[in-house]
C-alpha positions as CSV (number, residue, x, y, z in Angstrom):
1,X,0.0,0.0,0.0
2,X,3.1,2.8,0.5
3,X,3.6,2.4,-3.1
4,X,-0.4,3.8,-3.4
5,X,0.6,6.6,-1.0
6,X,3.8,7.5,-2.6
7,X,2.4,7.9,-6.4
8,X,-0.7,9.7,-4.6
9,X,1.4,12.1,-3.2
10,X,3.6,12.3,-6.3
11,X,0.0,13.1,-8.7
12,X,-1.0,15.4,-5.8
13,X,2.3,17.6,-6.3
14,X,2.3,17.6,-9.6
15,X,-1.2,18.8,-9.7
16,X,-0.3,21.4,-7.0
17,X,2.4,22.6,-9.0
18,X,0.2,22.9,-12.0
19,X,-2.4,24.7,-10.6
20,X,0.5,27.1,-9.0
21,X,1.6,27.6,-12.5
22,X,-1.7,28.1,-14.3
23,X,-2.3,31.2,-11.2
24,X,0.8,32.6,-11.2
25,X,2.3,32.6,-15.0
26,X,-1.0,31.3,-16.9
27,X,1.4,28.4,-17.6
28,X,-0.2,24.9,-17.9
29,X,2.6,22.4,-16.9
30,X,0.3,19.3,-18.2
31,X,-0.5,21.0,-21.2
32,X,3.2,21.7,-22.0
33,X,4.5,18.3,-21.7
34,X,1.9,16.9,-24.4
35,X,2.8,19.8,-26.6
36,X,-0.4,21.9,-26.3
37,X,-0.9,25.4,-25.7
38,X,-3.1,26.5,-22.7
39,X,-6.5,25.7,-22.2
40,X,-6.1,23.0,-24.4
41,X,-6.5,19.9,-23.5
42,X,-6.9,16.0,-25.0
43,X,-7.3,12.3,-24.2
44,X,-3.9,12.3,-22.9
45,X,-3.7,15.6,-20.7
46,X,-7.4,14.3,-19.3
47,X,-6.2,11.0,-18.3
48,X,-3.4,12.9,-16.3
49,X,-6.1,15.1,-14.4
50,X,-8.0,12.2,-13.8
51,X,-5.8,10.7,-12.3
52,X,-4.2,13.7,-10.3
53,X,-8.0,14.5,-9.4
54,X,-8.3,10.6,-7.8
55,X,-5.0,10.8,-5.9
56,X,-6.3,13.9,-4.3
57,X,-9.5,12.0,-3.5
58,X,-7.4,9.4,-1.9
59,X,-5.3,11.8,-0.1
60,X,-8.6,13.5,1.6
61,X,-10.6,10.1,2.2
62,X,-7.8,8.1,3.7
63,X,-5.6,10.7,4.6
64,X,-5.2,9.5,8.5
65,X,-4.6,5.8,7.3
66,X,-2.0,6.8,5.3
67,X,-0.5,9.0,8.1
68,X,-0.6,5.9,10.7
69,X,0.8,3.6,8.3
70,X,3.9,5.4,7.5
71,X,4.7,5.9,11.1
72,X,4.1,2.4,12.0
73,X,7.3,-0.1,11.5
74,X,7.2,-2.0,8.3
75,X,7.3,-5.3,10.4
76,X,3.9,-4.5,11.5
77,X,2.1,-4.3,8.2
78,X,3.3,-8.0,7.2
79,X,0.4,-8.7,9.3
């Protein structure tokens, strides 16, 4: 399940950062990488939100599981 939390929190930041972009410099970092301009968007770019949009989901449903499992020893989740 850490590997769950860790790409989570990897989608979260990313979408962070993009939004932090799109306020700031009207830069979309999504976008960018599949060589469109802003605003646009397509198959591609929407998988990416999608899934930034449920790792956000999962960070706010399950947000104090994740928190006790990563302080808990690893020998305790072979359970």
């Amino acid at each position: 399940m850490k590997q769950i939390d860790i790409v989570a929190a990897v989608l979260v930041v990313v979408g962070a950062l993009n939004w932090g972009l799109v306020a700031v410099a009207r830069f979309d970092l999504v976008a960018a990488l599949f060589g469109m301009r802003f605003g646009e968007a397509s198959a591609l770019s929407a998988v990416v939100y999608g899934l930034v949009g449920l790792a956000g989901a999962y960070q706010a449903l399950f947000w104090k599981r994740v928190q006790v499992r990563w302080a808990q020893p690893a020998s305790l989740h072979a359970r």
